[in-house]
C-alpha positions as CSV (number, residue, x, y, z in Angstrom):
1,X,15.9,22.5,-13.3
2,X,17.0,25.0,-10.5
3,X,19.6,22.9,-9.0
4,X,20.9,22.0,-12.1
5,X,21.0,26.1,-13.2
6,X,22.7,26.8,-9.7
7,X,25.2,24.4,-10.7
8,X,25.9,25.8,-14.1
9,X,26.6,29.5,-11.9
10,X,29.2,29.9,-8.7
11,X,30.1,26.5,-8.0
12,X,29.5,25.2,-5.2
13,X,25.5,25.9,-5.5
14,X,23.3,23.4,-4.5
15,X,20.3,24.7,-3.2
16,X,16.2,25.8,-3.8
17,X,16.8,28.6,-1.4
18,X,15.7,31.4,-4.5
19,X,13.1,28.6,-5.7
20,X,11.3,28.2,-2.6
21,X,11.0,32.3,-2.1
22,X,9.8,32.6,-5.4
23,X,7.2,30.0,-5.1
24,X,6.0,31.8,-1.8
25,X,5.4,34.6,-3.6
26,X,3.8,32.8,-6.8
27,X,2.0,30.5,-4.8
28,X,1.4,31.3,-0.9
29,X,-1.8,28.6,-1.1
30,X,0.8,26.1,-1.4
31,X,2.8,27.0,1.9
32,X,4.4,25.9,4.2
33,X,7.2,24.2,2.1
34,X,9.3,21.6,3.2
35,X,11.8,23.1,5.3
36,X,14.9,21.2,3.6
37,X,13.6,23.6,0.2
38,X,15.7,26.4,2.4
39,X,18.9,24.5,3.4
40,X,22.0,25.4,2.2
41,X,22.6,21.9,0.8
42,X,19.8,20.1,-1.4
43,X,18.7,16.7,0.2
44,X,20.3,13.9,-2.7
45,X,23.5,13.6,-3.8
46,X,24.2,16.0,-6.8
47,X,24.9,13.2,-9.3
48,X,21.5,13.4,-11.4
49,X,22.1,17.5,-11.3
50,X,25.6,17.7,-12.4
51,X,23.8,15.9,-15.7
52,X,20.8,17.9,-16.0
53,X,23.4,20.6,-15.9
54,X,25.6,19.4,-18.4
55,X,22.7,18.7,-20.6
56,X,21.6,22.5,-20.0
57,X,25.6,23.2,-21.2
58,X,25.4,21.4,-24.0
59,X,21.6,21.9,-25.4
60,X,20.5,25.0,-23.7
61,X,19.0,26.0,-20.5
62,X,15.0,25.4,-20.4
63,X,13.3,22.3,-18.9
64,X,12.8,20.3,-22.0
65,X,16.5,19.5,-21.5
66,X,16.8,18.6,-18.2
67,X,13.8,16.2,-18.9
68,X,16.2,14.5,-21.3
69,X,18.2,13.1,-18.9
70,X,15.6,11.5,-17.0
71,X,13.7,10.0,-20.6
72,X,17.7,9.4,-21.4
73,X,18.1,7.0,-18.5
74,X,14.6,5.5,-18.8
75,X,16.0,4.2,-22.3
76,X,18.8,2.7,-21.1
77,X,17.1,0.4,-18.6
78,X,15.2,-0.8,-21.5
79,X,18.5,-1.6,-23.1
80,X,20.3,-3.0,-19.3
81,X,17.3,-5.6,-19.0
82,X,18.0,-6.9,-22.5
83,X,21.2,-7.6,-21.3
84,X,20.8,-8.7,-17.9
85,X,18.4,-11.5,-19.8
86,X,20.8,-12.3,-22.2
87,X,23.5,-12.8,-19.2
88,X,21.1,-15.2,-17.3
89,X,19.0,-17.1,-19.4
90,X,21.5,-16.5,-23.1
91,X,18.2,-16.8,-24.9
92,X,17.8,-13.6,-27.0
93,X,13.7,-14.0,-27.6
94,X,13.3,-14.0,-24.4
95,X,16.0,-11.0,-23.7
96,X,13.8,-9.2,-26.2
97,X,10.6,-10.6,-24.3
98,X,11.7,-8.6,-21.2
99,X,12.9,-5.6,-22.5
100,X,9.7,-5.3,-24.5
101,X,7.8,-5.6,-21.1
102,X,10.2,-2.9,-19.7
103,X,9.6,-1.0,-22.4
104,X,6.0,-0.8,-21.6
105,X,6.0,-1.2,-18.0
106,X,3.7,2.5,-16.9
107,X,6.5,3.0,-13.8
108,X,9.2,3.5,-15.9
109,X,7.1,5.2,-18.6
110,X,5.7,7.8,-16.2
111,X,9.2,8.5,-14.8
112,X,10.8,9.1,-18.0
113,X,8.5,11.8,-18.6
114,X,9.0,13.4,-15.5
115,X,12.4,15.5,-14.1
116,X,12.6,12.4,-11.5
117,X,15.9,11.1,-10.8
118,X,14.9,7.3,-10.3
119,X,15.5,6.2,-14.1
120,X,19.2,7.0,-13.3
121,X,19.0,5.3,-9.8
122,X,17.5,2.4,-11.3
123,X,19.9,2.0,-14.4
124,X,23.0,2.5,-12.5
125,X,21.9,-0.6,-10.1
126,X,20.9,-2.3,-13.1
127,X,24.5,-1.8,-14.3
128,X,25.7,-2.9,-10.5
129,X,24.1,-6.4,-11.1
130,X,25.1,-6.7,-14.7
131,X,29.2,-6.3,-13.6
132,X,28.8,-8.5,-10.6
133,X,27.3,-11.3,-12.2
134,X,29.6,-11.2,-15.2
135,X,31.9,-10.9,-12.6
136,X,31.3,-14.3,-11.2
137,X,30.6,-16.1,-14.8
138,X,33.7,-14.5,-16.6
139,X,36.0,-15.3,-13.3
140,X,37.0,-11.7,-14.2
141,X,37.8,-9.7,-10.9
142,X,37.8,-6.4,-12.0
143,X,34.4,-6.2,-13.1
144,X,33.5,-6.8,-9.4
145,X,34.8,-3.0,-9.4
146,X,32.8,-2.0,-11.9
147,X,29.8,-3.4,-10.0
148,X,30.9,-1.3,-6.8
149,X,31.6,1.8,-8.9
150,X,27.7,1.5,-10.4
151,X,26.5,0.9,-6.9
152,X,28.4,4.3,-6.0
153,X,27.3,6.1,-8.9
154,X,23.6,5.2,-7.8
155,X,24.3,6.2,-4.0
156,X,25.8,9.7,-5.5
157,X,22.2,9.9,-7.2
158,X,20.0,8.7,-4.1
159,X,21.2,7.3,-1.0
160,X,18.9,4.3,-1.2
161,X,21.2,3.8,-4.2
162,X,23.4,2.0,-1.3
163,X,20.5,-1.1,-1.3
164,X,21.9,-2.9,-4.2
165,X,25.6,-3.1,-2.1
166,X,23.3,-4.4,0.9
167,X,21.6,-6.6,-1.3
168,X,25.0,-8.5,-3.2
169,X,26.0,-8.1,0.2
170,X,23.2,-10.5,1.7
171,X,23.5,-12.5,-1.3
172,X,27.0,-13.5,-0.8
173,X,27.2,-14.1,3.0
174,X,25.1,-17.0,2.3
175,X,24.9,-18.2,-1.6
176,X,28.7,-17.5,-2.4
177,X,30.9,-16.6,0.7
178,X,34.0,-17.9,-1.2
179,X,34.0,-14.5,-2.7
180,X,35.2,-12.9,0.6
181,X,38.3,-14.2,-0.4
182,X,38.3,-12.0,-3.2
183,X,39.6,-8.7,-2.6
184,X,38.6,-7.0,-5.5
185,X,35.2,-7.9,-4.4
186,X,35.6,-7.0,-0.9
187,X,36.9,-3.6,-2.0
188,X,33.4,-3.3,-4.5
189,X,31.3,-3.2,-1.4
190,X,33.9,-0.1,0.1
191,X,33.3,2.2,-3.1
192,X,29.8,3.1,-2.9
193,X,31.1,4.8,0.3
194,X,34.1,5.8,-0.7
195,X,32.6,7.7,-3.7
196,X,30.5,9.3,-1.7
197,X,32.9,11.0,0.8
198,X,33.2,14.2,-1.2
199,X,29.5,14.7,-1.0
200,X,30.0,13.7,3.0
201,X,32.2,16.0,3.2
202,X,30.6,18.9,1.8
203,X,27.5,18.2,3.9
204,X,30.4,18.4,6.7
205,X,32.3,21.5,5.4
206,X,28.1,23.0,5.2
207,X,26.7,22.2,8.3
208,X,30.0,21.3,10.6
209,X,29.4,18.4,13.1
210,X,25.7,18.4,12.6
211,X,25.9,16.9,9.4
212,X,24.5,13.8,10.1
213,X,21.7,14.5,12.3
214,X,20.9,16.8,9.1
215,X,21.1,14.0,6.9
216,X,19.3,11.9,9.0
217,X,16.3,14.1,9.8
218,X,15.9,14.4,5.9
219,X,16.4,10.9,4.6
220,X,15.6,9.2,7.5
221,X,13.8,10.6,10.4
222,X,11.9,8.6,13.4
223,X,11.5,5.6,11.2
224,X,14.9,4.7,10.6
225,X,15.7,2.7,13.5
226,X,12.4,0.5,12.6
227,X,13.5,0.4,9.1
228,X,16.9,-1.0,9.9
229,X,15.9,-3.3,12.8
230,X,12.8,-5.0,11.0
231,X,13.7,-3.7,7.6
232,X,17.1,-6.0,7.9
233,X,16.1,-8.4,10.5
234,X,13.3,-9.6,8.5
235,X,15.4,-10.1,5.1
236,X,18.0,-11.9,7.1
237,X,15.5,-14.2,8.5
238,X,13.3,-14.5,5.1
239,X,17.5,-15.5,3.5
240,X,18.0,-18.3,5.8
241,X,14.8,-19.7,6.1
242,X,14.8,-20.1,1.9
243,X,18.4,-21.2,2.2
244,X,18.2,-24.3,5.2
245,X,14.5,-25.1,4.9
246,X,13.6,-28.9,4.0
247,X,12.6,-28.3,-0.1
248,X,9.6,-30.0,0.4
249,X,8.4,-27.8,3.1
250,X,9.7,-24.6,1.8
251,X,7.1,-26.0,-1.5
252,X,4.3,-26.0,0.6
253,X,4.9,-22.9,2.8
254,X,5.8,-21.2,-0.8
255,X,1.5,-22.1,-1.6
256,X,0.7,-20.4,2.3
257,X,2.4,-17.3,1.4
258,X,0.4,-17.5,-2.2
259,X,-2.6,-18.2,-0.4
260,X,-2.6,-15.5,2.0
261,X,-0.7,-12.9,0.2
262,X,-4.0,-13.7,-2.5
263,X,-6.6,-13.1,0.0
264,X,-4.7,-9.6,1.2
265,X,-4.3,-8.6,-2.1
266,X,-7.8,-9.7,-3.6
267,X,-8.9,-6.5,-4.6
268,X,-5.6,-5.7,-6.3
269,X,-6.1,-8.9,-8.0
270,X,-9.5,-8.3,-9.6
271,X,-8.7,-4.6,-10.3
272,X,-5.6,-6.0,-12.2
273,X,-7.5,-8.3,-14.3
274,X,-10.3,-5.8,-14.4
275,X,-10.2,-4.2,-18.0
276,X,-12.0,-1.1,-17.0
277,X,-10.1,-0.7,-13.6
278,X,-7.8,2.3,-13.8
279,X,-5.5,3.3,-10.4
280,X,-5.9,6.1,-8.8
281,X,-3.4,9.3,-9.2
282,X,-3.4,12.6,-8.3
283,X,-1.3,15.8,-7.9
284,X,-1.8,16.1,-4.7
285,X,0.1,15.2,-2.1
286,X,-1.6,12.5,0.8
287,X,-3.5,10.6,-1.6
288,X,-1.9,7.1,-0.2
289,X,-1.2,8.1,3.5
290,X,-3.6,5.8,4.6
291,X,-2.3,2.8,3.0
292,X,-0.4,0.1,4.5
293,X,2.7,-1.9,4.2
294,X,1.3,-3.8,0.6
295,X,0.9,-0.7,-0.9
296,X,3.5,-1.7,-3.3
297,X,2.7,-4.9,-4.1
298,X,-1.4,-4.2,-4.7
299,X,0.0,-1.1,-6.8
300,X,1.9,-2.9,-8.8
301,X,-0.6,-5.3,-9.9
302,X,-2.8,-2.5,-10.4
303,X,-0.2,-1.1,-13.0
304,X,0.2,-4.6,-14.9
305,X,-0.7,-8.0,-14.3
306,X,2.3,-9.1,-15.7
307,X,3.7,-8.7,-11.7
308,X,1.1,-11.6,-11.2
309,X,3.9,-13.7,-12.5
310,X,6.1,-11.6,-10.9
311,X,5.0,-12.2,-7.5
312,X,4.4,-16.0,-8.3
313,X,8.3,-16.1,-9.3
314,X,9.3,-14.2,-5.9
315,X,7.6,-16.6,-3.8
316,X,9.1,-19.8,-5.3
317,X,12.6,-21.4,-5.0
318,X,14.7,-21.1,-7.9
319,X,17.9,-23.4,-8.7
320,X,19.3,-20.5,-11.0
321,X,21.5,-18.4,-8.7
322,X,21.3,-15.9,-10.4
323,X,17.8,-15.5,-10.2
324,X,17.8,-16.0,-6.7
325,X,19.9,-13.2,-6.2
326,X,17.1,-10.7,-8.2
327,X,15.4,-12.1,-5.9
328,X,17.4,-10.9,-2.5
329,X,17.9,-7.0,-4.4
330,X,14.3,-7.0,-4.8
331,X,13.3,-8.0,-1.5
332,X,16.0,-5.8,0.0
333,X,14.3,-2.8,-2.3
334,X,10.8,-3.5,-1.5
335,X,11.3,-4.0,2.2
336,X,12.8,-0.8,2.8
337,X,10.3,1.4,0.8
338,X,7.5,-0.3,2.1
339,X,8.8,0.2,6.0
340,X,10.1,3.9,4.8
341,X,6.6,5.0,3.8
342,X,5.8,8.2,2.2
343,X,4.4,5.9,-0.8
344,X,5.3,7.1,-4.4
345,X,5.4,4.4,-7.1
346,X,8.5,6.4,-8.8
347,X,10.5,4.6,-5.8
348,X,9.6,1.2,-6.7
349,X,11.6,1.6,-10.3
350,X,14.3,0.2,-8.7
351,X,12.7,-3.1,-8.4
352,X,10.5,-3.0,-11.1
353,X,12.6,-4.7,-13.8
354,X,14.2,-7.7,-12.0
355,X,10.4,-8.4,-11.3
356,X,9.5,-8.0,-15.0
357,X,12.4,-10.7,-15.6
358,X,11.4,-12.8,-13.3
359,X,8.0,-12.6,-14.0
360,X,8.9,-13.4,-18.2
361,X,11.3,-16.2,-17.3
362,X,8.8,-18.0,-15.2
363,X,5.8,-17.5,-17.8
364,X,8.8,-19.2,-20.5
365,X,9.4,-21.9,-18.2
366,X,5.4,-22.5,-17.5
367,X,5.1,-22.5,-21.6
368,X,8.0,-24.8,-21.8
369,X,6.8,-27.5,-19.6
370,X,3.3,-27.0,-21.1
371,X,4.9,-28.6,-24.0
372,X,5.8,-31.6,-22.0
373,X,2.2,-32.4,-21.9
374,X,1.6,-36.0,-22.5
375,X,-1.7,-35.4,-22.9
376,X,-2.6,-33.4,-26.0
377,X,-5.6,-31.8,-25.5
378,X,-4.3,-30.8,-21.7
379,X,-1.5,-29.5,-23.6
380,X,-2.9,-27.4,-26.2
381,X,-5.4,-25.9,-23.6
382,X,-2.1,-24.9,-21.2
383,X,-0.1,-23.1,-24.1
384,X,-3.7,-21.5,-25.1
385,X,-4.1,-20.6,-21.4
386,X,-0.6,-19.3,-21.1
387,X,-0.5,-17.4,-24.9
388,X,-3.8,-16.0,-23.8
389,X,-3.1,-14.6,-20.5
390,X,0.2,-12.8,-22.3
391,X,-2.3,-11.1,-24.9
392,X,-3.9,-9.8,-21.8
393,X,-1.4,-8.6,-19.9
394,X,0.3,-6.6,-22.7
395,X,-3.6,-5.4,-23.7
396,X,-4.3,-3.9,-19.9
397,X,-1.1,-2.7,-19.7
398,X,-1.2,-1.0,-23.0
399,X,-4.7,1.0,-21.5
400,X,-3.2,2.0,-18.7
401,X,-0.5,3.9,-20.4
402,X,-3.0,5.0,-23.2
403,X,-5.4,6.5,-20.2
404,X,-2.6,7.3,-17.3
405,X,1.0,7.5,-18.3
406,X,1.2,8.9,-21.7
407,X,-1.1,11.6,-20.6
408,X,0.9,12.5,-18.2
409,X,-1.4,14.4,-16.3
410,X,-0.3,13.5,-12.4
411,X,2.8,13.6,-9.5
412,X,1.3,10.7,-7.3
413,X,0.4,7.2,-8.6
């Protein structure tokens, strides 16, 4: 709300600097503030701002209407998924499956009711996907701009915005590398930085020569290097071992990772099919310092057991392309928050709906080959089983928003 009020004054103001001194006054409990509250700059891109301040333009200047544009964006991803379905599967019922799960998925719930700026992160990479795949199925090159200027609209709102380039990026160098002949496509992967040299250079014409060490102590900071070297190493690795392995080995080292990934995640697995089980959230800062690099996966079955099926679908091979590459973006997205640290959920809504449509295409295609069954009785009990386990996902989830995210009552979850 601040930012978005400085912006609507003397431009160029993009800074808390007022903010933070007022708060120390309000509140001096609360001290000390992180120190980037008093730079001259804010820490993200001004994207998300520039909106909140256009909605305070247009619809007056009080929070409620910043909050729109968060809620604003959570609406659209609902309405992206749909048609990110549509484009992969062209079955509308189960297009409407997924954005129905979207719809009631707590992440994005909670972050549409917050002044967060993931919902736009997320829907512009959403849109980033949507381009590049019609892209590819159209034969129409200039939508692989549009994909790139997405992709630099979410690195304007948050640099990790930049992961969904990395991701296509991975994608291509070994499902599609004919499209480095392209050069529509090869200019898609320049615009995410290109767009955000104005930005760049503001931090430049703010801070001189030290604008990078700046931006690095505030985005980055000592785990950076480990981030990029495992972080990257590791999804290049996980690529061509899923590309080159023998398929009937990959099938049986798909069942280790189930296996062991089940026994590390037991007690996210029980709490998620728990009824009574609520996850923990708080307003206070530190509550999941102590966690460890499966924070985000236990969470998230924690916050539905629809990413049951989610997980399931990560894990094995897929002959849809297209799948496999929502596949790579969420790896790519997962990896780096869960090596960045600092765990919030509200980072993970990047990922979160290419999970939910993997995890609704794979519980279609288990209820389509249920009805394969030769054997009737094994076949009725499989589409009871599967119709079943739906009912409960969509009833657990439905308590945790009724008890966590309507209310509304937390930061850190």
């Amino acid at each position: 709300y601040h930012l978005a009020k400085n912006l609507l004054g003397t431009f160029p103001q993009y800074h808390t600097q007022e903010f933070v001194e007022s708060l120390e006054k309000l509140r001096p409990e609360l001290a000390p503030y992180p120190s980037y509250f008093k730079d001259p700059l804010f820490k993200h891109p001004p994207l998300f701002f520039f909106f909140a301040a256009l909605s305070m333009k247009i619809l007056g200047a009080n929070y409620l209407t910043v909050f729109y544009v968060a809620n604003f964006f959570g609406i659209l991803i609902i309405f992206a998924i749909y048609f990110l379905a549509k484009l992969i599967t062209h079955q509308r019922s189960l297009s409407l499956m997924a954005a129905f799960a979207v719809w009631m998925d707590p992440i994005n719930i909670i972050c549409s009711q917050k002044i967060w700026i993931d919902t736009m992160l997320s829907f512009w990479q959403l849109l980033a996907i949507i381009f590049f795949i019609h892209a590819i199925q159209s034969q129409k090159s200039n939508h692989f701009l549009w994909s790139g200027f997405c992709a630099g609209l979410a690195t304007l709102t948050k640099y990790p915005g930049i992961l969904i380039t990395l991701g296509i990026l991975l994608y291509v160098t070994f499902y599609n590398r004919t499209l480095f002949k392209n050069k529509r496509f090869i200019v898609s992967l320049l615009l995410p930085l290109l767009m955000l040299s104005p930005w760049l250079s503001w931090n430049f014409a703010t801070y001189g020569i030290n604008f990078i060490s700046n931006i690095m102590n505030v985005e980055i900071g000592s785990r950076g290097i480990l981030i990029l070297f495992y972080g990257i190493g590791g999804m290049l690795l996980l690529v061509l071992f899923l590309k080159y392995m023998n398929r009937q080995i990959l099938k049986y080292f798909s069942w280790l990772i189930v296996g062991c990934l089940s026994f590390a995640l037991l007690k996210n697995l029980l709490a998620s099919l728990d009824l009574t089980h609520l996850p923990s959230t708080s307003w206070a800062g530190g509550l999941f310092s102590h966690e460890n690099h499966l924070f985000y996966l236990g969470r998230l079955l924690e916050l539905s057991p629809l990413y049951i099926f989610a997980l399931i679908a990560m894990i094995f091979p897929s002959q849809n392309k297209n799948l496999t590459l929502l596949k790579v973006i969420s790896i790519v997205i997962l990896i780096f928050y869960s090596w960045w640290g600092d765990y919030q959920s509200r980072y993970i809504l990047a990922a979160t709906p290419y999970l939910i449509l993997l995890a609704i295409i794979l519980w279609k295609e288990f209820l389509k080959k249920s009805f394969q069954l030769k054997c009737k009785s094994l076949r009725l009990c499989s589409q009871s089983l599967l119709i079943v386990s739906m009912l409960f996902v969509f009833w657990k989830t439905y308590l945790i928003n009724v008890m966590i995210s309507f209310p509304n009552n937390l930061c850190y979850f």
